[in-house]
FIMIDO-35294 format. One line per field, with one value per residue (C-alpha): residue number from 0; residue in one letter; x, y, z. Coordinates in steps of 0.2 Angstrom, whole numbers, plus 5000, padded with zeros to 4 digits. Layout:
<recs>
n	[NUM,...]
res	[A,...]
xx	[X,...]
yy	[Y,...]
zz	[Z,...]
</recs>
This chain:
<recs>
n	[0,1,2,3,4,5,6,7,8,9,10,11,12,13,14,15,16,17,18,19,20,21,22,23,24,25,26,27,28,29,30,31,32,33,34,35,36,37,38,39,40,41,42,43,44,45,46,47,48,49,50,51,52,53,54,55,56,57,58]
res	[X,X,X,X,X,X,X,X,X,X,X,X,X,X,X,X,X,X,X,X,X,X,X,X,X,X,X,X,X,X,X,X,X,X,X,X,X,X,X,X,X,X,X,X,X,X,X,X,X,X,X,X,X,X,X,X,X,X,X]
xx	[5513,5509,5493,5487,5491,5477,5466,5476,5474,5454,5453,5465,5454,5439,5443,5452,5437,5423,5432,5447,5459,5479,5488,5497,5483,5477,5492,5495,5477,5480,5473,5458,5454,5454,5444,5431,5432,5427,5414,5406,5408,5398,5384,5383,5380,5371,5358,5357,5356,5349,5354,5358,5370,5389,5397,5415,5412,5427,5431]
yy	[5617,5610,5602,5586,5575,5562,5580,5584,5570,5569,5589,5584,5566,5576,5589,5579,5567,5580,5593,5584,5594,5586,5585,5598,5610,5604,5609,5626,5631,5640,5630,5640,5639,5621,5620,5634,5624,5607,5616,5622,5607,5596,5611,5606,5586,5589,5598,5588,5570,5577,5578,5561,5560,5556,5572,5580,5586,5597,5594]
zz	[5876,5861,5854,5856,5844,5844,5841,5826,5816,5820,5813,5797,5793,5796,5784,5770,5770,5768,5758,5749,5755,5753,5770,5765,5763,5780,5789,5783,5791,5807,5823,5825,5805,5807,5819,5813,5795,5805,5814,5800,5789,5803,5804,5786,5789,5803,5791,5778,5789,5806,5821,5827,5811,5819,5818,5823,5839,5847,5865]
</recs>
């Protein structure tokens, strides 16, 4: 099985937009350090801007 796309490219805009991370650098993260590092990234935001800031949210 092999992970959704769509989700993929949300974890990798999500992380090169807030950290600056190249595509490359991205995709060489393991799926569950992608994931953690977008989790922790929107704990961040959700910090600084509230709550009701627009955050990744992982489904």
């Amino acid at each position: 099985m092999l992970y959704p796309q769509e989700q993929l490219f949300q974890e990798m805009t999500f992380l090169s937009y807030y950290l600056h991370w190249s595509r490359d650098e991205v995709m060489k993260l393991p799926h569950w350090e992608r994931r953690r590092w977008c989790r922790e990234v929107s704990s961040v935001n959700q910090k600084l801007n509230g709550p009701e800031q627009q955050s990744f949210t992982l489904k």
